[in-house]
C-alpha positions in Angstrom: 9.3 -14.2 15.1 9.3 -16.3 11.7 7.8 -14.1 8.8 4.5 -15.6 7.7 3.3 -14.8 4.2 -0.1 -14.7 3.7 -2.1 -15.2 6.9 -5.4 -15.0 7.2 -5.9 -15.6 3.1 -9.0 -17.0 2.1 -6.5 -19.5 -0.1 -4.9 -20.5 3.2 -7.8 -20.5 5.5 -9.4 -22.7 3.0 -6.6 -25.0 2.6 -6.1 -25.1 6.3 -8.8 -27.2 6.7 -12.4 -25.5 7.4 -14.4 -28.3 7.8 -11.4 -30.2 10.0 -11.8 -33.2 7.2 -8.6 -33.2 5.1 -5.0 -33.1 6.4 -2.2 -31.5 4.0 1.3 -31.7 3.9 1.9 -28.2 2.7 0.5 -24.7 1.1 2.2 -23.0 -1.6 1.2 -19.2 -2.3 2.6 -17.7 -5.6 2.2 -14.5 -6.6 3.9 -13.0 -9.7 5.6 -9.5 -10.3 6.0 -7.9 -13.8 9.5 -6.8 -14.6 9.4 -3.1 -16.2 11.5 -3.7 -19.4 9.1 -5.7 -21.5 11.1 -9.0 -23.1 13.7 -8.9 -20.9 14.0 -12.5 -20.8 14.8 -12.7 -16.5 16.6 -15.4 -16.3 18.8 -16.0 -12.8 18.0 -15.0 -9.1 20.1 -14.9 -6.2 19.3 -13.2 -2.3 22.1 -10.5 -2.0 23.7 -9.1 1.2 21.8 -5.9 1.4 18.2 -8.3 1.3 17.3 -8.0 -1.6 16.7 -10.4 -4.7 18.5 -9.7 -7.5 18.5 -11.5 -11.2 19.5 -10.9 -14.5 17.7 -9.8 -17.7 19.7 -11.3 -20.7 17.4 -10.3 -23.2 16.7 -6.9 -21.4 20.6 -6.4 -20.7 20.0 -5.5 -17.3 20.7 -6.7 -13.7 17.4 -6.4 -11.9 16.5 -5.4 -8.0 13.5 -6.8 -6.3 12.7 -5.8 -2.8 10.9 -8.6 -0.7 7.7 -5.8 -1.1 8.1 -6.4 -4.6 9.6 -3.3 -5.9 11.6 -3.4 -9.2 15.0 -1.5 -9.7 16.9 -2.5 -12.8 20.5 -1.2 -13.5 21.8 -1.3 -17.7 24.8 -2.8 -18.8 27.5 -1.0 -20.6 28.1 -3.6 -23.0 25.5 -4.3 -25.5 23.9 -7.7 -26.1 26.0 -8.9 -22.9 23.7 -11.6 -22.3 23.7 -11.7 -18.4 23.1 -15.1 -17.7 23.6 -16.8 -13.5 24.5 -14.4 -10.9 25.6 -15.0 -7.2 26.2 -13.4 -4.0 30.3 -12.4 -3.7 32.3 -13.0 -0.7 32.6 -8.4 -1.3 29.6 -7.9 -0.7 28.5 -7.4 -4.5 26.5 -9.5 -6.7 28.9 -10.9 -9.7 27.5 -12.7 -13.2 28.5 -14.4 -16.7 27.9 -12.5 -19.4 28.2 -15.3 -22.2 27.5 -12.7 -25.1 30.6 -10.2 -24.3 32.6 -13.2 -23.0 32.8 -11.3 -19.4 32.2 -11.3 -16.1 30.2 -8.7 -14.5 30.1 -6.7 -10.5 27.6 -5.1 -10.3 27.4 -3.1 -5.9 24.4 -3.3 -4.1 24.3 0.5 -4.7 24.1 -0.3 -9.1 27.9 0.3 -9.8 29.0 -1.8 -12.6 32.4 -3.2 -13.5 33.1 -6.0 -15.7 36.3 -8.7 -16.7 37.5 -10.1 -19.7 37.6 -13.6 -19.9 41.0 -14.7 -21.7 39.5 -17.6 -24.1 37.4 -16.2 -26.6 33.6 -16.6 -27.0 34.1 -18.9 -24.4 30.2 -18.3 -23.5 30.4 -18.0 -19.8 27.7 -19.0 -18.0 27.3 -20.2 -14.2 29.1 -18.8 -11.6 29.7 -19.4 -7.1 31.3 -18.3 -4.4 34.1 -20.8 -3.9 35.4 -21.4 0.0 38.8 -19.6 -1.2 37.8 -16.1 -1.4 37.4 -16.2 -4.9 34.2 -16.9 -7.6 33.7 -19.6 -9.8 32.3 -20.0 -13.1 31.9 -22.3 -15.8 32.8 -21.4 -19.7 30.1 -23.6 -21.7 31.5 -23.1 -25.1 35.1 -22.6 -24.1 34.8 -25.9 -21.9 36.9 -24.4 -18.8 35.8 -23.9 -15.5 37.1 -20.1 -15.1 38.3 -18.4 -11.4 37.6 -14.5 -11.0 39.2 -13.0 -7.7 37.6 -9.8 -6.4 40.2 -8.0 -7.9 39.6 -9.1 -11.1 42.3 -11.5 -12.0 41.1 -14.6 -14.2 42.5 -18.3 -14.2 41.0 -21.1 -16.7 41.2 -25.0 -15.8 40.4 -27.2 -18.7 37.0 -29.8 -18.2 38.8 -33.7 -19.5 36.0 -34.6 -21.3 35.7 -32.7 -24.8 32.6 -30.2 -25.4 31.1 -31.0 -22.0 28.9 -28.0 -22.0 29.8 -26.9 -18.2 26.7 -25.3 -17.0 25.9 -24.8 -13.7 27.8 -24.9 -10.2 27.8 -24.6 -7.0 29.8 -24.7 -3.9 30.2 -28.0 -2.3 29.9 -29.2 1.4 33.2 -30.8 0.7 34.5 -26.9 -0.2 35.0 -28.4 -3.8 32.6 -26.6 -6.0 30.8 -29.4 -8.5 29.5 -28.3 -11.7 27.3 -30.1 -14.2 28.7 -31.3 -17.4 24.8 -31.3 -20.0 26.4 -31.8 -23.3 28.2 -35.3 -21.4 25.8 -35.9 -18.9 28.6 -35.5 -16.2 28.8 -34.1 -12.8 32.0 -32.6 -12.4 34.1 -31.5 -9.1 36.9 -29.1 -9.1 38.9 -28.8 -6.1 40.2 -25.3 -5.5 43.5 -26.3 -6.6 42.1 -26.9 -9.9 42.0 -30.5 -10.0 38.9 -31.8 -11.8 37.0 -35.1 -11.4 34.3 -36.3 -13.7 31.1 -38.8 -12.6 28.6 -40.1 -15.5 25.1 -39.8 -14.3 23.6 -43.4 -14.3 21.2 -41.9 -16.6 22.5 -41.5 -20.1 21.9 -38.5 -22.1 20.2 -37.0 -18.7 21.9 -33.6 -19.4 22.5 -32.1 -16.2 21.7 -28.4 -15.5 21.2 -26.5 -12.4 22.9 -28.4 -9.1 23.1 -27.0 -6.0 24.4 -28.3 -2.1 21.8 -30.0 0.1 20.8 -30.1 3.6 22.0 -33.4 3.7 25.4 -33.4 3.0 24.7 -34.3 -0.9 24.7 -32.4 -4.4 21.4 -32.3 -6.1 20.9 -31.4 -9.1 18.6 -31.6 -12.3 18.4 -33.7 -15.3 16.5 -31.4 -18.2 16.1 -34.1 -20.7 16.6 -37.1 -18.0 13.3 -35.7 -16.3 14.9 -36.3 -13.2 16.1 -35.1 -9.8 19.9 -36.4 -9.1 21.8 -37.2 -6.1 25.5 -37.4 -5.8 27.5 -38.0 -2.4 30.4 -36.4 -2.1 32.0 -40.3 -2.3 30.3 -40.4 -5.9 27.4 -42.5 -5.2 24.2 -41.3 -7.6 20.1 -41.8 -6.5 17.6 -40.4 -8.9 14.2 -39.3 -8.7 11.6 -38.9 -11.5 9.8 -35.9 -11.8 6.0 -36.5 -11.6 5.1 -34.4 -15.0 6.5 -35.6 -17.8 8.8 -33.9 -19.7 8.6 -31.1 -17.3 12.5 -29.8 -18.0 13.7 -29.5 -14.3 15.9 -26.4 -14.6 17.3 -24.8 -11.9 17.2 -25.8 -8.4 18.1 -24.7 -4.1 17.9 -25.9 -0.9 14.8 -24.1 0.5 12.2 -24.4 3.2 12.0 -27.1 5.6 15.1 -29.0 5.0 13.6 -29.5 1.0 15.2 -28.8 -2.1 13.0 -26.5 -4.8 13.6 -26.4 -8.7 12.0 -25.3 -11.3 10.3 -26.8 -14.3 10.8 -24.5 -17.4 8.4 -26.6 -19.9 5.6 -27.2 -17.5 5.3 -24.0 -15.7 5.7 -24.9 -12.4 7.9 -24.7 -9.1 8.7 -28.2 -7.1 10.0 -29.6 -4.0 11.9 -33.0 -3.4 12.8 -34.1 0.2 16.1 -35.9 0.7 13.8 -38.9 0.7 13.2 -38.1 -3.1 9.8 -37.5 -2.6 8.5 -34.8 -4.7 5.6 -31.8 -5.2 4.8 -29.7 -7.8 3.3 -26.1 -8.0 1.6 -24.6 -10.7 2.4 -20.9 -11.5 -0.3 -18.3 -12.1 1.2 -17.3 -15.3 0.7 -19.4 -18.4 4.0 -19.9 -20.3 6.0 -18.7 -17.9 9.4 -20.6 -18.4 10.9 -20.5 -15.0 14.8 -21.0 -14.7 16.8 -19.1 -11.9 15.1 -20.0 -8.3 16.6 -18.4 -4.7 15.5 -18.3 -0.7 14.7 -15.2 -0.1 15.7 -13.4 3.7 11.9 -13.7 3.9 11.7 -17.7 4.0 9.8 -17.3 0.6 11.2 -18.6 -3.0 11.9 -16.5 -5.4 12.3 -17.1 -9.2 12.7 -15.9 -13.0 10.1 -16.5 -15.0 12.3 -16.2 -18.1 9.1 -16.4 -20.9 6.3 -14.8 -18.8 8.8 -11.8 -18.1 8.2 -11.8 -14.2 9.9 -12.6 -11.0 7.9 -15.2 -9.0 7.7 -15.4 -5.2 6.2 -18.7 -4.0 5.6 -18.4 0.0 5.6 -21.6 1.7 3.6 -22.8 4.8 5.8 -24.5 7.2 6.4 -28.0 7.3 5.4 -29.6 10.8 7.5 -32.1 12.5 5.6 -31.2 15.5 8.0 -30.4 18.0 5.6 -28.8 20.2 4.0 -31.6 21.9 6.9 -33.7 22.7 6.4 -34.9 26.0 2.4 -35.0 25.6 1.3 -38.0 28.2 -1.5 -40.1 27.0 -4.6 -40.2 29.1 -6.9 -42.7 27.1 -9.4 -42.1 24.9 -7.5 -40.4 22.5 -6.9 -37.6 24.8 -3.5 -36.0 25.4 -1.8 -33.3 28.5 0.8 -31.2 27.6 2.9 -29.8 29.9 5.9 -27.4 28.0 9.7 -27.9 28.3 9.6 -24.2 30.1 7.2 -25.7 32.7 4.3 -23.7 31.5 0.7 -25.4 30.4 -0.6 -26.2 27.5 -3.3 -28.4 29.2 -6.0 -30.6 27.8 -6.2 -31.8 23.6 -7.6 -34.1 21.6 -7.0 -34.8 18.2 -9.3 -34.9 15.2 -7.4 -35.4 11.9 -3.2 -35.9 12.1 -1.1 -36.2 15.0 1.9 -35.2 16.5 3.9 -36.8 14.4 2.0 -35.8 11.1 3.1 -32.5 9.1 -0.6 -30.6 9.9 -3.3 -31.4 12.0 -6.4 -30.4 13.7 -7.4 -30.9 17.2 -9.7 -29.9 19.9 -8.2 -28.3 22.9 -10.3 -28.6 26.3 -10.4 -24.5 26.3 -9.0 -23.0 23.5 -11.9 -24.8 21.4 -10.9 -26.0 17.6 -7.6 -25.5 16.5 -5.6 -25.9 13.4 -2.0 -26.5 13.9 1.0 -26.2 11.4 4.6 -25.6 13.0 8.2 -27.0 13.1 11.1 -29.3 14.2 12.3 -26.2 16.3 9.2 -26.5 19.1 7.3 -23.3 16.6 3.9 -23.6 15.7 1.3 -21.4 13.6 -2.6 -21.5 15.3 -5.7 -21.2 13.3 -8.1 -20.5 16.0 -11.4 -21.6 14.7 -13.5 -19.6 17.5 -11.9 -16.1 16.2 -11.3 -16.7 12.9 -6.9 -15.4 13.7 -3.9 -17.0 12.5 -1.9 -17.7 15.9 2.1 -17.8 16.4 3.4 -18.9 19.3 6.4 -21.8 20.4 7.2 -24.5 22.8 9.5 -21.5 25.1 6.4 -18.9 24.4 3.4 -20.0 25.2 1.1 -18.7 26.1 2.2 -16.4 24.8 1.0 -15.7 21.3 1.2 -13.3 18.5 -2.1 -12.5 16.7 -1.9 -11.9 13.0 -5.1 -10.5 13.1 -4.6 -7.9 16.1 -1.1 -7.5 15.2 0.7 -7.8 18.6 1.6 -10.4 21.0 -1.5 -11.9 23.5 -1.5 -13.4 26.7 -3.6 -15.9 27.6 -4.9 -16.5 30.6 -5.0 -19.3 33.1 -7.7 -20.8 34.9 -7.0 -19.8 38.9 -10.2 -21.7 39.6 -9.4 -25.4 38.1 -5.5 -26.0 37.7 -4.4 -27.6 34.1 -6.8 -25.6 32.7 -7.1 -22.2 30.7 -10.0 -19.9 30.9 -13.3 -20.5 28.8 -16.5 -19.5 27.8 -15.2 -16.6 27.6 -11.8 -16.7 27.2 -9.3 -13.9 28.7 -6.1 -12.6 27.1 -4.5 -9.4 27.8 -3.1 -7.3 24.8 1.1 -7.2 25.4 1.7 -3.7 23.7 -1.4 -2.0 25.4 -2.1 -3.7 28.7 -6.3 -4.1 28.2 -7.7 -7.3 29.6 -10.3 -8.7 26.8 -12.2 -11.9 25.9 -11.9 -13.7 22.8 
């Protein structure tokens, strides 16, 4: 079963629609954990193997741990004034990171075992780093305007960027297995095949300077434009779209592929999180924390965002309602009216619905089944939907292969609602009668 973060919030309920009078596309609950080291300037955040989140504190000179609970662990580094900067899951099973102030590149085991590499240019400021598809990580060198290789072993090769002073910055695996880097001091996107051969591409935007990119769900690179205010789009053939970001001057940092099929980045000058769709359509979230400078941004193994709030001195978690594309009722037969019957793919009922706000083709909406009573609905492409049953007052899970059977947040355990014996395409009502999965006992609802 999905995880679902915060069910049964009063934020939630209320933005799930109470009153059944306002449909919306999506609900964003952020809450913010304090990192122990005070100052520590967290900066980048990456999932690792083991589960957990882990970022860098390049003020603090510390790689940080942070459990999906919200737990902090944080591990020093030998050097002094390292200045961790990005860090990224390794194809070992460690977490590895730039260190642009000791001109290295950290390993750090999900057990807290640090070991770190010289870089052979000097003060070459290292500063984003990938897996690459070889077996090997990736890394750009900002100031010594390389794009560096590290192999698990430790062994360090440098590849020149053409144009001069790029200011290499981020990068990111490609879906081309390139990785593609961004050049902000050119305003370049850069590829590197794992050969070393590097191609440049000018963002239509001049003087956009590029900074966090990442691979989308569609096949493209996205990236940000800090000082363009913008959301960029390159195909792997080299053809650019561009997106503006609603607040202005927001300085669009970092940014991930994340929850349904979007892509999140954050906003370091206005204090917010965002998502654009590969349609380039794009919200924005405001974070609790005044001042909080997000950079670094990650999916967590919980289907939540994560993210370094690099000024406010907190790691951010952001969990995100689904997105409905609402799977669940294909093959509903019209009856008139405005009135719908539902029978499932796996041949069981859903019966007898009408809608009141939204559709079955509309991200939420809200209807009124013939005996389940008023229900809210928010699901997926996948056939999974989320109930909030208005007669209870319980956040319902259940899916297009399950039902009826349903998971209760409220009770905690999977129901099973019952069927009317008396009047076929119907369920029971008035009272309703579901049997408790874990415990056997019959009981009306």
């Amino acid at each position: 079963m999905p995880a679902r973060s915060g069910i049964g919030s009063l934020a939630w309920i209320l933005g799930a629609c109470l009153s059944c009078s306002t449909v919306l596309s999506q609900s964003v609950t952020i809450f913010d954990y304090a990192v122990p080291t005070a100052g520590s300037d967290p900066f980048s955040i990456t999932t690792g193997p083991d589960g957990n989140l882990w970022f860098t504190e390049s003020v603090g000179n510390k790689i940080g741990k942070i459990t999906t609970g919200g737990t902090v662990t944080e591990y020093p580094i030998a050097v002094a004034s390292s200045q961790p900067n990005d860090i990224a899951s390794g194809p070992d099973g460690a977490l590895w990171f730039t260190q642009g102030g000791a001109n290295m590149i950290g390993r750090i085991s999900t057990s807290g075992t640090i070991s770190e590499y010289s870089i052979p240019t000097n003060n070459s400021f290292p500063y984003g780093i990938t897996a690459g598809s070889d077996g090997a990580l990736w890394f750009t060198e900002t100031s010594g305007n390389n794009i560096g290789r590290i192999t698990t072993s430790g062994s360090v090769s440098e590849y020149a960027v053409p144009s001069s002073s790029s200011g290499a910055t981020s990068i990111t695996l490609g879906p081309d297995g390139a990785s593609w880097f961004t050049e902000r001091n050119a305003s370049k996107i850069g590829r590197i095949s794992v050969s070393g051969t590097i191609t440049e591409y000018a963002t239509p935007t001049a003087s956009s300077s590029p900074f966090g990119i990442t691979a989308g769900p569609d096949g493209a690179v996205w990236f940000t434009e800090s000082a363009g205010n913008q959301i960029g789009r390159i195909t792997t053939t080299a053809s650019f779209s561009e997106y503006a970001v609603p607040t202005s001057g927001a300085e669009p940092t970092n940014i991930i592929s994340g929850p349904g099929g979007e892509l999140w980045f954050t906003e370091f000058a206005s204090d917010k999180i965002a998502s654009v769709s590969t349609a380039g359509a794009i919200s924005e979230y405001a974070i609790p924390t005044p001042n909080s400078g997000p950079v670094g941004i990650a999916m967590g193994q919980d289907n939540a965002l994560w993210f370094a709030e690099t000024n406010g001195n907190n790691v951010g978690r952001a969990g995100v309602a689904p997105s409905l594309t609402d799977a669940f009722f294909n093959g509903q037969q019209s009856l008139g009216s405005g009135w719908y019957f539902l029978v499932l793919p796996s041949g069981n009922l859903f019966g007898y619905y009408s809608f009141l706000q939204g559709s079955a083709s509309t991200e939420t909406a809200s209807f009124y089944h013939a005996d389940m009573g008023y229900e809210y609905v928010t699901g997926s492409a996948s056939g999974s939907v989320y109930f909030y049953d208005f007669a209870s007052g319980h956040w319902w899970y259940s899916s297009s292969s399950l039902f009826p059977n349903i998971y209760d947040f409220t009770l905690n355990t999977w129901i099973y609602y019952f069927p009317n014996t008396q009047s076929s395409g119907h369920y029971t009502t008035g009272p309703r009668y579901f049997s408790n999965l874990t415990t056997g006992v019959v009981f009306s609802m």
